[in-house]
N, C-alpha and C positions, 0 to 999 in steps of 0.2 A: 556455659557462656557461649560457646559457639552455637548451641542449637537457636541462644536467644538472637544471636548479630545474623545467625541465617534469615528466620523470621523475621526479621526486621530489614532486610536485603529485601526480601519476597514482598513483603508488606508495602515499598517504595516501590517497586517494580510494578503492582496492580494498581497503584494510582497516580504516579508522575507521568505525563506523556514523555515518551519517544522523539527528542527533536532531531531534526535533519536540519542539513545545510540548505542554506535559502536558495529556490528554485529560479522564481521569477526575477528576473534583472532588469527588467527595464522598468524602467520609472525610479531606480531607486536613487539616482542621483540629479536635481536640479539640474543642477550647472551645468548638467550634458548636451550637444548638441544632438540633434534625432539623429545622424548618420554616429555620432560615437554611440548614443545609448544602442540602435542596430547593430553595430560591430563588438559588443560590450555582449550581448544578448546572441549573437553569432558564435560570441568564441565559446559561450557558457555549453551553448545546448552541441556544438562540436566535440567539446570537452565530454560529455554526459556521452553522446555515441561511440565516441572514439571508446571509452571505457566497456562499455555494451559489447562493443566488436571483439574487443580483448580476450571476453570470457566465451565470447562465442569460440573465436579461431578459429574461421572460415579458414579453410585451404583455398579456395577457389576466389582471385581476384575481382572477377566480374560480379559472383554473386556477394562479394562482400560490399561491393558500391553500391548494389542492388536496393541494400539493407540500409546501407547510410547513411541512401536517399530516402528511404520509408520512413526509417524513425525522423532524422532532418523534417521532411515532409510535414512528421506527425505532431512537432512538436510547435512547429509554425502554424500547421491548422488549432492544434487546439488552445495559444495565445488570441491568435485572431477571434475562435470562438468565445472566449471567455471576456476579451475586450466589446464586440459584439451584444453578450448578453446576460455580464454580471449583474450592471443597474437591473437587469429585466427580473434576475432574479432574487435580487435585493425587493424589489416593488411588490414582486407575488408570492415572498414570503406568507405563508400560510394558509396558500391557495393551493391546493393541491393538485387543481385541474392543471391551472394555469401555471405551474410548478414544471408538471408533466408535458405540455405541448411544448414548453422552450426545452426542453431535455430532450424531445424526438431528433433533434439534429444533431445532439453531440452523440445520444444512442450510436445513430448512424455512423458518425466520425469515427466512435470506438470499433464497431462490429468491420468496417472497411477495415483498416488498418489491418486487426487480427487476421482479415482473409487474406490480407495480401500477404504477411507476414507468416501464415500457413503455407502459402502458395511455392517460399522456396526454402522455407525451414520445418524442420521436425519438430514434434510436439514439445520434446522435451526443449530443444533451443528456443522455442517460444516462450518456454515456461520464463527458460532465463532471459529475455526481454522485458517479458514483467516482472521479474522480482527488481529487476537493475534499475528501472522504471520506476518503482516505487522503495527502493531503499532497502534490500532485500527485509522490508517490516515482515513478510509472514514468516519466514522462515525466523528470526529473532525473536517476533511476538510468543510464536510458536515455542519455540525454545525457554521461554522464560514460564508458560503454561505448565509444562512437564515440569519444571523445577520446581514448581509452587504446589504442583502438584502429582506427586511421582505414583502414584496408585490409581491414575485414571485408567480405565474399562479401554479396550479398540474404538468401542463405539462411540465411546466420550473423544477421545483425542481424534479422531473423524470428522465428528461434529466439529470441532474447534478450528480444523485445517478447513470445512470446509468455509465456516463463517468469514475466515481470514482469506480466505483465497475469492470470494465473494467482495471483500473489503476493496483486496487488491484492483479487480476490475473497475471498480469508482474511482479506487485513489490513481489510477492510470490518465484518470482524466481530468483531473484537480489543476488549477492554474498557479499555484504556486504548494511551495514544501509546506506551507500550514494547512494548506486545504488537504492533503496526501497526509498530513500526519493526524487530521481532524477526522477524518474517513476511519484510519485505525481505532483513536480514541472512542467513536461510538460504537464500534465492533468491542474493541474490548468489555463493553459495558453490557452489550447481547451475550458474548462470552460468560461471562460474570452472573448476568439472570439465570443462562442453559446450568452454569453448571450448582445454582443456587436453589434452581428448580431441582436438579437431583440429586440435593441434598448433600452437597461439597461446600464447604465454605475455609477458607484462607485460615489457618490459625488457630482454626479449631480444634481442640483433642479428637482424636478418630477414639470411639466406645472400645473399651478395653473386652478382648473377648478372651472367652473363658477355658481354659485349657481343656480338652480331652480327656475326659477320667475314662479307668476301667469299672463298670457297675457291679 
């Protein structure tokens, strides 16, 4: 009985998406005037770094405003971009070129950021920018792989952090918590080919092997 409610835990976990808490706040209420919906949208993305700073625990005052102001910064530019050039990529859906030129400026926007945010933190405190940034999904998604899959290879669970950690980078720059959780869901689905490709599948009986005899 348990082995069966496990499998069946694992079996919902490879197909329901991962929801988060809604990101994007503006626009979500009519009635708002623009200076509430700005201060409504102020306090959110305040809230989202204050938490960020938290797990950091900069000792140092200056360099934590440093940080406050990047992510702040980062999170203004990439509404602005997204208000900018959603239509645009709503229109060139399918176009691939044309896909590709409206993405060389948020490119941009991403890789800035990461430098600056190299510039006065350690790799590993970046790391934790972007998981906190994106809901810590890899580390969760991650988590849920291993349990569905407790016999995967190094190389296998590699692969899998590195597909997820590839996710995280896009879902960094998603204009709301659906676009961030949509990012994962088609990672998951790469995940799922890699490991369908080497012959792993959910559910499966693993082939019974045969004991050792003496001849």
């Amino acid at each position: 009985m348990k082995k069966t409610l496990t499998a069946l835990v694992v079996s919902l976990w490879l197909t329901v998406p991962v929801f988060a808490a809604p990101e994007n706040t503006t626009g979500t209420n009519a009635s708002l005037t623009p200076e509430q919906v700005e201060a409504k949208y102020t306090h959110a993305i305040e809230g989202r770094t204050a938490e960020i700073l938290k797990i950091l625990d900069l000792g140092n005052t200056n360099q934590s405003a440093k940080v406050h102001d990047l992510i702040i910064a980062q999170y203004r530019a990439l509404r602005a971009w997204h208000e900018a050039n959603d239509a645009k990529l709503l229109a060139a859906k399918g176009d691939t070129n044309a896909l590709t030129q409206i993405r060389v400026t948020l490119k941009s926007l991403h890789e800035g950021f990461i430098a600056k945010l190299s510039a006065g933190l350690t790799p590993e405190q970046v790391e934790k920018v972007k998981d906190k940034m994106t809901y810590g999904k890899v580390q969760f998604t991650y988590a849920g792989y291993l349990a569905a899959y407790p016999d995967l290879a190094d190389q296998q669970k590699q692969k899998i952090l590195e597909l997820l950690r590839q996710a995280r980078e896009a879902a960094m720059d998603g204009g709301s918590a659906e676009e961030k959780t949509a990012v994962f869901q088609q990672c998951k689905g790469k995940i799922n080919n890699y490991l369908s490709q080497q012959g792993i599948h959910p559910n499966k009986p693993k082939p019974a092997v045969k004991p050792a005899t003496d001849q």
